[in-house]
C-alpha positions as CSV (number, residue, x, y, z in Angstrom):
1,X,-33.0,44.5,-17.5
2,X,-34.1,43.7,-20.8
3,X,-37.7,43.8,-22.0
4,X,-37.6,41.0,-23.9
5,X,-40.3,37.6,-24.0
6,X,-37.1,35.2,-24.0
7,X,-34.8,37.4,-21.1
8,X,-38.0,37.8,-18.8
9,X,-38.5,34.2,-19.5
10,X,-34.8,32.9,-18.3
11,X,-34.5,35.6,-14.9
12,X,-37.5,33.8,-14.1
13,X,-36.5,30.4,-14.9
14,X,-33.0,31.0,-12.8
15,X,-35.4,32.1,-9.9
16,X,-37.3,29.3,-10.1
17,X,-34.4,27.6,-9.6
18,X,-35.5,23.9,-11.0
19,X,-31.9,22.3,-10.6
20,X,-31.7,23.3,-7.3
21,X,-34.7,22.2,-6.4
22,X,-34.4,19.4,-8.3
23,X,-33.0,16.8,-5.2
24,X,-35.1,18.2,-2.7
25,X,-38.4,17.7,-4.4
26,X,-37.1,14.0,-4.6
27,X,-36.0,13.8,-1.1
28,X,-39.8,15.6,0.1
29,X,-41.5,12.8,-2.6
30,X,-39.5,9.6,-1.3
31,X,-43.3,8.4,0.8
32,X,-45.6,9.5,-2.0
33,X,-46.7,6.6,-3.9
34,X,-45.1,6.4,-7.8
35,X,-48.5,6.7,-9.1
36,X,-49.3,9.8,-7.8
37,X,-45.5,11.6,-7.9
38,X,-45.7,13.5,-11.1
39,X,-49.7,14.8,-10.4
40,X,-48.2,15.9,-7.4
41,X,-45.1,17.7,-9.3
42,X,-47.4,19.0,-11.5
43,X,-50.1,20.4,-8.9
44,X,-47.4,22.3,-7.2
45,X,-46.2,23.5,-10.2
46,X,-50.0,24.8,-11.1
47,X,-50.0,26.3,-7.3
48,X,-46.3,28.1,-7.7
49,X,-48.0,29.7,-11.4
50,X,-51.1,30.8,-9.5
51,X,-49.2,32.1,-7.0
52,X,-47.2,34.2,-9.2
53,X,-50.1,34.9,-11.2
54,X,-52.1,36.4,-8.2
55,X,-49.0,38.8,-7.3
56,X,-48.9,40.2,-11.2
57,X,-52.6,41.0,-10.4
58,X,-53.0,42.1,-6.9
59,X,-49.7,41.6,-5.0
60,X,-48.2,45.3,-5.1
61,X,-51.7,46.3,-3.4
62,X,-52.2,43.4,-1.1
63,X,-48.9,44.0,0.5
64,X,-50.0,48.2,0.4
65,X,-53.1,47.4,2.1
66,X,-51.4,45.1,4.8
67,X,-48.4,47.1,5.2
68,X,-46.1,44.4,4.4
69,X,-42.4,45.0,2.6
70,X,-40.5,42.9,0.5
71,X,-38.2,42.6,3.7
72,X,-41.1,41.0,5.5
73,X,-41.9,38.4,2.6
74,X,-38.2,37.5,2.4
75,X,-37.6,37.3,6.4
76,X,-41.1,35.0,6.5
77,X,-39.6,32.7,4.0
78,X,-36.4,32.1,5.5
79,X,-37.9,31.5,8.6
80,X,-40.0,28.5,6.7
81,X,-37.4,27.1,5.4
82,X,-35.3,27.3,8.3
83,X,-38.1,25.3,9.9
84,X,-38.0,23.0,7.2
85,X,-34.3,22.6,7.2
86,X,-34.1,21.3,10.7
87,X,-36.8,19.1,10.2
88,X,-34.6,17.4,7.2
89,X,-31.7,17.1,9.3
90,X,-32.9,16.1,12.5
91,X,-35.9,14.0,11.3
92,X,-39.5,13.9,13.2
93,X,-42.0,11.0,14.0
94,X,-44.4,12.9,11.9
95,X,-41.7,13.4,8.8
96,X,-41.2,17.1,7.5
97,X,-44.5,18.2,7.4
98,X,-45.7,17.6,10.3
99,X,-49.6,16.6,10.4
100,X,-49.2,15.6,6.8
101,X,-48.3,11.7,8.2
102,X,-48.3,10.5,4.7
103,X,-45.6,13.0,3.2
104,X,-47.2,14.2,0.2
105,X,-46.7,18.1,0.5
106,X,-49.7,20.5,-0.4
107,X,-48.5,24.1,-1.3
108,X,-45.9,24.3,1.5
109,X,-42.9,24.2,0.7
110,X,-42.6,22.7,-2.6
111,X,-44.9,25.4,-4.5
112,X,-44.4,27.9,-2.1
113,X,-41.5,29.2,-1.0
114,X,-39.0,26.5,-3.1
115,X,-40.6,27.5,-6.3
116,X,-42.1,30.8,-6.1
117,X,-40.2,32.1,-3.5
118,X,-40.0,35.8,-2.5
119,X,-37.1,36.6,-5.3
120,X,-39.6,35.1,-7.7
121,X,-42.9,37.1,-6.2
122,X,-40.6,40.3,-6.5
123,X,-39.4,39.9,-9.8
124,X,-43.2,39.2,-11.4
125,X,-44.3,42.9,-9.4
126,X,-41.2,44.6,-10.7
127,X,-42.1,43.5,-14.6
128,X,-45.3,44.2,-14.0
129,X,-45.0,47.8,-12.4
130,X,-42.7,48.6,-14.8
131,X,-44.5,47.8,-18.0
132,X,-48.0,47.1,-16.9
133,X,-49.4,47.5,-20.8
134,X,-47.1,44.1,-21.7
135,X,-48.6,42.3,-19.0
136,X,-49.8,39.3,-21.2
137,X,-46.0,39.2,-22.2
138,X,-45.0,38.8,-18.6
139,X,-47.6,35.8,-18.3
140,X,-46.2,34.4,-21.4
141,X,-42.3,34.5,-20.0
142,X,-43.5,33.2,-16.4
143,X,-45.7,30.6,-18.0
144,X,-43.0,29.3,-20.1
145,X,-40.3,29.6,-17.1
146,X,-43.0,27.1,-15.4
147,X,-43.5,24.8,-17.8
148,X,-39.6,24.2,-18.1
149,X,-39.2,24.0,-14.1
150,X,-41.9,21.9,-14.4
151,X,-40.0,19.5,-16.8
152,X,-37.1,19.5,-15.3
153,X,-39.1,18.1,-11.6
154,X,-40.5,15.3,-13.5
155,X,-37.5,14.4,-14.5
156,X,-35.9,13.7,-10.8
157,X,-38.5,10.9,-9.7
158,X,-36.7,8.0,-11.1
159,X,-33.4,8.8,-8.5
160,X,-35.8,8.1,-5.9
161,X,-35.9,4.6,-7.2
162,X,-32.0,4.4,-7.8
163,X,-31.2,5.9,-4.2
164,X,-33.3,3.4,-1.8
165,X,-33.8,4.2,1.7
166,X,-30.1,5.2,2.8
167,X,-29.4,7.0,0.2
168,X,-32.5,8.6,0.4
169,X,-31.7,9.8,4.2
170,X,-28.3,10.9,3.4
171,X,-29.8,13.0,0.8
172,X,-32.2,14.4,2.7
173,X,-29.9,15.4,5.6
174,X,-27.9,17.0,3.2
175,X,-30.4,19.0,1.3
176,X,-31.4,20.1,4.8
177,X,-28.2,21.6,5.5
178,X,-28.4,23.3,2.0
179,X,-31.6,24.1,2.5
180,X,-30.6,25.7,6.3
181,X,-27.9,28.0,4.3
182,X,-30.1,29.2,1.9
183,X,-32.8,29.6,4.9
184,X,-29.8,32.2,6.9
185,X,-29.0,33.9,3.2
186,X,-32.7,34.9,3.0
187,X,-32.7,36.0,6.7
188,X,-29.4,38.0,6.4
189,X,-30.5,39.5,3.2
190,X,-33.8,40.6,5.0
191,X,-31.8,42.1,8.0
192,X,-29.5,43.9,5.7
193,X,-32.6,45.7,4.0
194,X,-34.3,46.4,7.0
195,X,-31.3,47.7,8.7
196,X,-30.2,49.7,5.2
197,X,-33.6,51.5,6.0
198,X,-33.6,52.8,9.1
């Protein structure tokens, strides 16, 4: 892996996965009003930087302290979106979050696990563990990652307009069943680890 600002920058950035994420956010945004989409794009941006942020500081000795493995962070997140998955595909009275009636997400799952997933929380504790003197660099790189996923997110409210309601639910059903493969890949990939170390 190279040490470099601008290759730190883009392994992040392809973690982050913005494309990806990309039709989902839109389909998770269709009830927010159009005033308020991009401030929340952007606040769950700010929570998926902090989060990452806060595992470059302290995650390799939170995790210590609790006892928790990389296999238990990627098992927990495929379970969430697993949970989320179904919920797209077989929609609820109370939409996808549940007690959030309105639909406007907070956190859950649009910073956390779609942006800053585990892959994403790992990456950020191997850079940093590696070469903890360049930590500012690794700051820099995930900073810049952001800002770019960020861009890109903004960027998907106006389908929302140009799909309607139909399209919108199609969409949605479909990213759940995306989202409900990528859910299984995360649990399989946790199983495999945890069963590679016994």
């Amino acid at each position: 892996m190279s040490d470099s600002f601008l290759s730190a920058s883009i392994l992040l950035l392809l973690l982050f996965d913005p494309f990806g994420n990309a039709p989902v956010m839109t389909v998770l945004l269709k009830d927010v009003p159009k005033e308020r989409r991009q401030r929340v794009v952007l606040r769950e941006c700010f929570f998926a930087w902090l989060a990452l942020l806060a595992f470059m500081w302290a995650g390799e000795s939170v995790m210590r302290v609790l006892q928790l493995s990389q296999t238990s962070l990627g098992i927990a997140g495929g379970v969430l979106l697993f949970l989320i998955a179904l919920r797209m595909i077989f929609p609820q009275p109370a939409g996808v979050f549940g007690e959030w009636s309105g639909g406007e997400p907070f956190v859950v799952p649009l910073a956390i696990p779609l942006i800053a997933g585990p892959s994403a929380m790992a990456m950020v504790m191997l850079l940093v563990s590696r070469e903890p003197e360049r930590f500012w660099t690794w700051t820099g790189a995930m900073s810049a990652a952001m800002a770019v996923t960020a861009c890109v997110l903004l960027a998907a409210g106006p389908l929302i307009r140009r799909l309607g309601e139909r399209g919108t639910s199609a969409l949605e059903r479909l990213m759940g069943l995306l989202l409900c493969a990528v859910a299984v890949e995360m649990l399989l990939t946790g199983i495999r680890s945890f069963a590679g170390s016994l």
